[in-house]
C-alpha positions as CSV (number, residue, x, y, z in Angstrom):
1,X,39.3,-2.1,-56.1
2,X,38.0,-2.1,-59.6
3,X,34.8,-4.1,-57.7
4,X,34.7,-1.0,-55.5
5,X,31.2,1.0,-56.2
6,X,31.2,4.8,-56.1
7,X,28.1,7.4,-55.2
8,X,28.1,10.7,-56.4
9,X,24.2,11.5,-56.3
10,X,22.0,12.3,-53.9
11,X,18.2,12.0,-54.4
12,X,16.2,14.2,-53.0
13,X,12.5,15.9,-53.8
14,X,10.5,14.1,-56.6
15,X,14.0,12.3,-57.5
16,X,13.5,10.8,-54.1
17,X,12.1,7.0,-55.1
18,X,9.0,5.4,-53.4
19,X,8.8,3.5,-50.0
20,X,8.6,0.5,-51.2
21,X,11.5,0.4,-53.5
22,X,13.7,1.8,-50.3
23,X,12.5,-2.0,-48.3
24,X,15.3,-3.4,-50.8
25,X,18.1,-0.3,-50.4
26,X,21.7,-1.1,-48.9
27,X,22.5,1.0,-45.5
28,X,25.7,3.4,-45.2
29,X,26.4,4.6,-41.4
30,X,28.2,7.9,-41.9
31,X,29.2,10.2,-38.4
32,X,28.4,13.5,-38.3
33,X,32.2,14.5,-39.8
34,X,31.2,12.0,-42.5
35,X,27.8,13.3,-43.3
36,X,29.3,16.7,-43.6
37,X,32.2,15.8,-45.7
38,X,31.1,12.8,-48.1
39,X,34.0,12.3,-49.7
40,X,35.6,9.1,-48.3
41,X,35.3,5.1,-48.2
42,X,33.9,3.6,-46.7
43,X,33.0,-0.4,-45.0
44,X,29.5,-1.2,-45.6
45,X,27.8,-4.9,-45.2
46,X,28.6,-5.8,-48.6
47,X,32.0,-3.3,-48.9
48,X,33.5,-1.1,-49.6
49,X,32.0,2.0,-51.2
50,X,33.0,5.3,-52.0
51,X,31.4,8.6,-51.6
52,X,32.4,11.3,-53.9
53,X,29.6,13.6,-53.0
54,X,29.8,17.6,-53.3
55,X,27.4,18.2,-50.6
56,X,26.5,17.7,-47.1
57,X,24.1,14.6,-46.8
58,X,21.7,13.6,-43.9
59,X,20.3,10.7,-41.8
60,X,17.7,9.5,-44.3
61,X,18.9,11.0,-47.4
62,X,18.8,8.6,-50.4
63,X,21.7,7.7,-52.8
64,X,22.6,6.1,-56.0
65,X,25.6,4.1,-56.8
66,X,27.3,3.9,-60.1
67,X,25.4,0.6,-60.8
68,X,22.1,2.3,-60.2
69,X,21.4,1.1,-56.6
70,X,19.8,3.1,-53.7
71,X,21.4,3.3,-50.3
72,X,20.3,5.0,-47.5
73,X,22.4,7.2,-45.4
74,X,22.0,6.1,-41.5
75,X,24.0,7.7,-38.5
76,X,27.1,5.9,-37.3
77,X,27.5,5.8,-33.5
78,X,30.5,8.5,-32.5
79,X,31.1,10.5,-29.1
80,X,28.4,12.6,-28.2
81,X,27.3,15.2,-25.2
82,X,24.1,13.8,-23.4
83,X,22.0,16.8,-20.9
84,X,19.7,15.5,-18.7
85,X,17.6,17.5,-16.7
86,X,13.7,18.9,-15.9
87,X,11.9,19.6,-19.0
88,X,11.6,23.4,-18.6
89,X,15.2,23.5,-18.1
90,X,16.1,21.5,-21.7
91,X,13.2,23.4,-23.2
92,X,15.1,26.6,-22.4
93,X,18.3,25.1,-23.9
94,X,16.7,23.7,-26.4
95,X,15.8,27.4,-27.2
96,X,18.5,29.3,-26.6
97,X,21.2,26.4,-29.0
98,X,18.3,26.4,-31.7
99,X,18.9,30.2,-32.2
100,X,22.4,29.5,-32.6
101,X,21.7,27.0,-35.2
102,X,22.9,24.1,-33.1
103,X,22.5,21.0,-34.1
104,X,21.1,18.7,-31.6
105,X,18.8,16.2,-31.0
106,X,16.2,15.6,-28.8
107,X,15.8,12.1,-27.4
108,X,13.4,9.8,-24.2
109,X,16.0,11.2,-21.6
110,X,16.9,15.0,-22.8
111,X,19.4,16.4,-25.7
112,X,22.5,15.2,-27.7
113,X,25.0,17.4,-28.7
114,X,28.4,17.0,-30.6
115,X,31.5,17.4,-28.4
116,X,32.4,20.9,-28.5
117,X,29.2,22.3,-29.7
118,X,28.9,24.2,-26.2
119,X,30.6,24.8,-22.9
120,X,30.4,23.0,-19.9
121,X,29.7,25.8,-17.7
122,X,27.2,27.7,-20.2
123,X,25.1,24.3,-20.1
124,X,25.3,24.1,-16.4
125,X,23.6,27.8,-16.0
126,X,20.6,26.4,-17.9
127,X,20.3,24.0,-14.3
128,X,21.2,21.1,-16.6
129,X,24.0,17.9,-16.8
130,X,26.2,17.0,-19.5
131,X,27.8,13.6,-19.8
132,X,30.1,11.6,-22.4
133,X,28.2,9.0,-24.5
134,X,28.5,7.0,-27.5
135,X,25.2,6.9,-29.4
136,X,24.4,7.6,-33.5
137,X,23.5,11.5,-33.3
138,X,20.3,12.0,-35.2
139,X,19.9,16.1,-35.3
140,X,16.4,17.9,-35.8
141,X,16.2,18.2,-39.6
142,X,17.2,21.4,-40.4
143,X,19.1,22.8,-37.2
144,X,16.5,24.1,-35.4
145,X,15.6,27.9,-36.3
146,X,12.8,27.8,-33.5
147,X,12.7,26.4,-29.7
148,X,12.3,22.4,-30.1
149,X,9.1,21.7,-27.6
150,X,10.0,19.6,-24.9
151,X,6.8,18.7,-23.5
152,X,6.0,18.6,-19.7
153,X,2.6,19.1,-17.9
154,X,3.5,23.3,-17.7
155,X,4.3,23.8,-21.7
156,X,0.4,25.0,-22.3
157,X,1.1,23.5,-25.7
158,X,-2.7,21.5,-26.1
159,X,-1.2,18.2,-26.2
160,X,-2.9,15.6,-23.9
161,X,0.1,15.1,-20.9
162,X,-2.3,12.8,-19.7
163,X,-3.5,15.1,-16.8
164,X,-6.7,15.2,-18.8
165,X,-7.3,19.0,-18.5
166,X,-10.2,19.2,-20.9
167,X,-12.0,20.2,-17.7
168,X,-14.8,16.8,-18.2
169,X,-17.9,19.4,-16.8
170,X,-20.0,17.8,-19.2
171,X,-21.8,21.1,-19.4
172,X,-23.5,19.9,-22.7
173,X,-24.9,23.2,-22.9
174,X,-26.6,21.7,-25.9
175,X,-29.4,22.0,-23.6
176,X,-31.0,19.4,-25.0
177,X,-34.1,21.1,-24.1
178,X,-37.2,18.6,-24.7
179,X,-39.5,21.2,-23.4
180,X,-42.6,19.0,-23.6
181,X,-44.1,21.8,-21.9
182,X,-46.1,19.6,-19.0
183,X,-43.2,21.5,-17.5
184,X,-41.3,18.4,-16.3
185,X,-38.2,20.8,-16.5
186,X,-36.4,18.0,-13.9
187,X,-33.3,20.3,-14.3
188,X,-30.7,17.5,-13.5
189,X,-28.3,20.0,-12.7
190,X,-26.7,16.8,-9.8
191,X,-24.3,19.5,-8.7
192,X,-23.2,16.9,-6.2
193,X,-20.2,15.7,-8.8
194,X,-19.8,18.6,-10.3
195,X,-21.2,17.1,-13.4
196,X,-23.2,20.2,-14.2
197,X,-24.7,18.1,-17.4
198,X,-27.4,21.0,-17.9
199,X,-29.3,18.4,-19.5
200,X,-32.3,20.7,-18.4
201,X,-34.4,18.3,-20.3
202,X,-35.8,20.9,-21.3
203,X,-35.5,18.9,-24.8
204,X,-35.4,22.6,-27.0
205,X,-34.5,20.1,-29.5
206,X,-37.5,22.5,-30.5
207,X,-39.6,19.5,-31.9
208,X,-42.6,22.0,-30.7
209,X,-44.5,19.3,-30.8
210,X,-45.4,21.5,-27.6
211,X,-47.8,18.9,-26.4
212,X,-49.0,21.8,-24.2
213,X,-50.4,19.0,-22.0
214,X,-52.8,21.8,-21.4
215,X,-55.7,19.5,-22.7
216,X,-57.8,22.7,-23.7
217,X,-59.7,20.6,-26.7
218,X,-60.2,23.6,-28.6
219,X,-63.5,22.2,-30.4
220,X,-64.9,25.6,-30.0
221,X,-68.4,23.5,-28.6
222,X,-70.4,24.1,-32.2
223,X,-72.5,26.9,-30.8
224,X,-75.3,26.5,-32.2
């Protein structure tokens, strides 16, 4: 074992090396126990290593080894709880276990939890299913202190759902008012499609070139 490499640090903040020295660091799959305890050995692709680590470490934390190589902490695939259900249903859930300080995370299909983490029939009152699984458990980083957004096209969060609501009047109330005063006002209002484009062209671009179109010829006919 005396080939055996040991990490005791974890680098985080401006300790935490650039990008592109990470392309060349070594992966260690830790579980959730793991990540929480990292004081084990354990198999990586090029052996074993062993983690003597005071603190708790995290999917994407950075380490150093005792020959001065960076690894990078990924999650191991372990039992987990997957819900399923309608949005505002997990979005409610989501809630309710992120005031608890229960880590989850959110995924395509709905939540993961750890086995354990909640009842059966607490989740089921939220109108939601929970199933056994096997997947790596990625939790919101921290454990969520606010309600994790699960969008759907009723969350009145902003965000495009692709329902397009930005209500496309085209009202371009710019009024692009060319008033060329001839008083060709032509007030394209084409309610027909809605498409309101108050393009008055009315052209107030405010050129006041005002081309009165009056003709007067002020000359003031030299009275003489």
């Amino acid at each position: 074992m005396s080939d055996t490499l040991t990490i005791k640090k974890i680098l985080g903040g401006n300790a935490r090396p650039a990008g592109i020295l990470l392309k060349r660091a070594a992966t260690v799959e830790l579980d959730s126990a793991q990540r929480a305890h990292p004081k084990l050995t354990v198999e990586t692709a090029t052996g074993p290593v062993v983690l003597d680590i005071d603190a708790p470490v995290a999917v994407d934390d950075v380490l150093l080894d005792s020959k001065g190589k960076f690894w990078l902490v990924a999650a191991a695939v372990e039992d987990v709880v997957n819900v399923a259900g309608p949005a505002p249903a997990l979005a409610r859930l989501a809630a309710a276990l992120g005031g608890e300080h229960v880590p989850l995370a959110v995924t395509d299909d709905g939540l993961l939890l750890l086995p354990g983490a909640a009842p059966a029939d607490w989740l089921a009152g939220f109108g939601v299913t929970a199933s056994s699984a096997r997947a790596a458990f990625r939790p919101e980083k921290p454990a969520p202190m606010h309600p994790v957004h699960v969008h759907d096209e009723h969350c009145g969060c902003g965000h495009d759902h692709g329902h397009d609501h930005g209500h496309g009047h085209a009202h371009d109330h710019g009024h692009a008012h060319s008033h060329e005063h001839g008083h060709a006002h032509e007030h394209a209002h084409e309610h027909g499609a809605h498409a309101h484009s108050h393009e008055h062209k009315h052209d107030h671009g405010h050129d006041h070139a005002h081309d009165h179109g009056h003709a007067h010829d002020h000359g003031h006919h030299k009275h003489g």
